[in-house]
C-alpha positions, 0 to 999 in steps of 0.5 A, a space after each residue: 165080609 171081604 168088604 168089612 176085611 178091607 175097611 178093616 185094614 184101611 182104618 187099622 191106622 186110625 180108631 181100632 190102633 188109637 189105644 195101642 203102640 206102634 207094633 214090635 216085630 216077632 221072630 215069628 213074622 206071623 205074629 204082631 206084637 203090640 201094646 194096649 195103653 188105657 185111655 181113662 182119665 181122672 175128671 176133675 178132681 173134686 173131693 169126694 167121700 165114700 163109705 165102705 160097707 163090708 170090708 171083707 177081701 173085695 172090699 179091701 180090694 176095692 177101696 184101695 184101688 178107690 183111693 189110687 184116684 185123686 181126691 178120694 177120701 174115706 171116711 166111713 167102714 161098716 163091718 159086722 166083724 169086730 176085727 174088721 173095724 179094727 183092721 180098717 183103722 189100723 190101715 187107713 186110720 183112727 179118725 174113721 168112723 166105724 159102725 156095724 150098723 150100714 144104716 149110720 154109715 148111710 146118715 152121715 152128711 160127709 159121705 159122697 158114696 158107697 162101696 157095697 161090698 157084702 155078701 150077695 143077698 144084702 145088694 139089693 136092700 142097701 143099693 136102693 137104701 144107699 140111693 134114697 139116701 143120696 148117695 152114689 153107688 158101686 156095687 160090687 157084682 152080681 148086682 142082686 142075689 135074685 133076679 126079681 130083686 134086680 128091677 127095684 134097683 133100676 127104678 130107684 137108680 132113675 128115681 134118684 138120678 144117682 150114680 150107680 155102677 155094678 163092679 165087675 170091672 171087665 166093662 173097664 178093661 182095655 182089653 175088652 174095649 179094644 176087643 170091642 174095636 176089632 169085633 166092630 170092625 168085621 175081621 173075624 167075620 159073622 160071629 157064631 159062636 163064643 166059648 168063656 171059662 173061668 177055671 180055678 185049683 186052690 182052697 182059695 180059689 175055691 173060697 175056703 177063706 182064712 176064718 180067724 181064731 177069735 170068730 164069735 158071736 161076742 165078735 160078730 153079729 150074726 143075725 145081722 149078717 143073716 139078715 132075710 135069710 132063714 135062720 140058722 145058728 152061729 157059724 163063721 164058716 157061713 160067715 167067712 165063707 159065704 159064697 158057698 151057700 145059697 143063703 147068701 151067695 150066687 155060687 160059681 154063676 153069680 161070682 164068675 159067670 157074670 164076669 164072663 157075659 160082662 165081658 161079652 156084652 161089652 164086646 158085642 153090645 149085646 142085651 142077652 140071650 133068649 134060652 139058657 140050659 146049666 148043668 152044676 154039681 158040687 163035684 170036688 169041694 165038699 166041706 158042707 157047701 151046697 153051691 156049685 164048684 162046677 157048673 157049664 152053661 149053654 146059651 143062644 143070642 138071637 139076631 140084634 142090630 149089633 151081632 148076628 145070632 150066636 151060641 155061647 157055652 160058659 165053663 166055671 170050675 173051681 177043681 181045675 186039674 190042669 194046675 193053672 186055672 185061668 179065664 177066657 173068652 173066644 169069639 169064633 166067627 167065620 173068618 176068624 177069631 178073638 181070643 181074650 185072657 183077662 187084660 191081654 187078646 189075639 185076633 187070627 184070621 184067615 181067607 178061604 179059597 173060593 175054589 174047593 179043591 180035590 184029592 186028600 179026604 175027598 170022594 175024588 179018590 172013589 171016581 173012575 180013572 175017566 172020571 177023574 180026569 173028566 171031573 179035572 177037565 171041568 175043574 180047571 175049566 172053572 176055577 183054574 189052577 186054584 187050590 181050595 183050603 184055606 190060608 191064616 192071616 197074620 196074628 195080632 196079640 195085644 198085651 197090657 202095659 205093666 202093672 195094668 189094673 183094670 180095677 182102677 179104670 173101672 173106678 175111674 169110669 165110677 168117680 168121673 160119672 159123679 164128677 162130670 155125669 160121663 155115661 157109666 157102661 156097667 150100669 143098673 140095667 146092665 147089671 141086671 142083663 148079666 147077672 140075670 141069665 147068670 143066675 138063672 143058670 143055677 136055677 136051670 141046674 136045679 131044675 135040670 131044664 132049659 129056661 126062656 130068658 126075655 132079655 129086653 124085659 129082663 126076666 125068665 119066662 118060664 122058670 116054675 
């Protein structure tokens, strides 16, 4: 690994630094300062048309960040809330065309692609239905409710020949592809082991979202939400709050764990693990979900031509009472580390002595006054007057540049894909290899078992 340290060092002014300014200084002369700066650019600005289906907070999200990207145009919501339509013509126009209906939308001629923006178990059926249409798509994550849902979406993204990109934009974030650069590089050694959390405190964070006076069924039309769900009556807060229930949603897993493996396997190359074990409860919001607020996994990556075998532990946990929240993932290897908030990271480092040491928290101290100074006699004669321990190597932390969207060059990365057929990273296959083993985490809670993941096939192996 030494030899990995060095070439790492000798390239530290090529490849790895490409997408950084040069260092600042700290007052803290072990810490290195610099800044990431993205490097995703517009392809040829051909016009292209989407239609938002779901225009809920992610779809908000979504299109706006979509129409920060020269020539997008939109030109079709769908929503089965009657103030939703209302909302979109109000902000992005009255000549829109509007329908509760995804299957109009989708028979427009217009239309280029789609934001699928809805709840969970709706994904499926409109991703492949958009695709057969002719449309792109980008879908926002999990890329499916339930695992088995996820192969139909990859075959028909190949039928097709359409572009199709999960949303979860940590496959974009400069962040990460740097963090990639730096793991490739062998700074931090062997990998061994990855710990990822995503802590949240508030209401909203917990998803106990705003419900509007006039929630109705004069105002929304509830059996369609519902869908191939089992049938229940008339609730806005289902409606509304959807990710709380099973019905509809993944839970904590499906929403912020992949967010977690998204950012990992971009990293690491990784297809996935091979046995995951969850534990989940709903632990502190108790106001009729029956989805987990609190839910921590442990997995294990065997050996891949990118990565050695690791270990993962994921913590997701709406109840936080540390008053911050927060999201991060660390990959801890045998010479050092890589810590990654969500656009910023630290790499620290550090060299081993080859020589063990004596004396402190050491069986030395039990040996015989003779014994002692036989066994430094032969210390001396074999490692001379080196000590053990160990020493850090400078810090390097990386910030993004102000007002840094890792949204955009997500979409970004979705348009030039339909523009100039560049790769799309965070594709069906992918989607389907984080939001597998995410989901499979509620099904481990459940169960209260370790379950065999197959990550090449991409299913679980025994889960009954």
């Amino acid at each position: 690994m030494e030899n990995s340290r060095r070439k790492f060092i000798k390239n530290i002014g090529g490849s790895v630094a490409a997408l950084s300014v040069a260092p600042t200084v700290s007052p803290n002369e072990n810490i290195v300062h610099k800044s990431l700066v993205s490097k995703a650019k517009v392809s040829a600005n051909d016009k292209i048309r989407i239609g938002l289906i779901g225009a809920g907070i992610i779809g908000h999200y979504d299109t706006d960040t979509a129409l920060k990207v020269d020539g997008i145009e939109l030109v079709a919501v769908c929503d089965l809330y009657t103030g939703r339509i209302e909302r979109a013509k109000e902000k992005w126009g009255n000549s829109l065309f509007t329908t509760n209906d995804y299957r109009e939308l989708l028979a427009k001629k217009d239309i280029d692609a789609v934001l699928i923006c809805t709840p969970d178990h709706w994904h499926q059926k409109m991703a492949i239905d958009a695709m057969n249409a002719g449309k792109h798509v980008y879908c926002e994550k999990p890329m499916i409710q339930k695992i088995e849902d996820g192969h139909a979406i990859i075959e028909t993204q190949k039928k097709t020949g359409k572009v199709f990109q999960v949303g979860s934009q940590r496959a974009s974030s400069v962040a990460i592809l740097e963090a990639k650069k730096y793991f490739e590089s062998g700074i931090i050694g062997e990998l061994t082991y990855v710990e990822a959390y995503c802590d949240r405190t508030d209401a909203k964070g917990a998803w106990q979202y705003s419900i509007p006076t006039d929630a109705s069924p004069q105002t929304i039309d509830f059996d369609k939400f519902l869908g191939n769900a089992p049938k229940v009556p008339f609730s806005a807060k289902r409606f509304f709050r959807w990710r709380n229930y099973k019905d509809y949603g993944t839970g904590s897993a499906g929403d912020l764990t992949v967010h977690l493996l998204t950012g990992l396997h971009t990293i690491t190359s990784s297809i996935g693990p091979n046995k995951i074990f969850a534990l989940g409860e709903v632990n502190y919001w108790k106001d009729g979900r029956d989805a987990y607020d609190l839910i921590n996994s442990f997995m294990t990556y065997p050996q891949a031509k990118t990565h050695p075998s690791f270990q993962l532990y994921t913590r997701i946990n709406l109840a936080s009472g540390e008053g911050k929240g927060g999201f991060g993932i660390k990959l801890i290897g045998t010479d050092g580390a890589i810590d990654i908030g969500w656009n910023d990271f630290k790499v620290k480092t550090l060299k081993r002595s080859v020589a063990p040491g004596f004396g402190g928290y050491d069986s030395f101290d039990s040996f015989s006054a003779k014994q002692k100074e036989d066994y430094k006699k032969w210390y001396s004669e074999k490692y001379g007057d080196k000590k053990g321990g160990y020493e850090m190597g400078k810090t390097i932390e990386f910030a993004p540049p102000a007002n840094y969207d890792d949204r955009l060059d997500h979409m970004i990365s979705f348009f030039n894909g339909i523009r100039s057929n560049s790769p799309i990273l965070e594709d069906a296959t992918f989607g389907l290899r984080t939001a597998g083993p995410s989901i499979a985490c509620n099904i481990s809670a459940e169960k209260n078992k370790a379950l065999n993941w197959d990550a090449e096939k991409m299913k679980l192996i025994n889960a009954s």
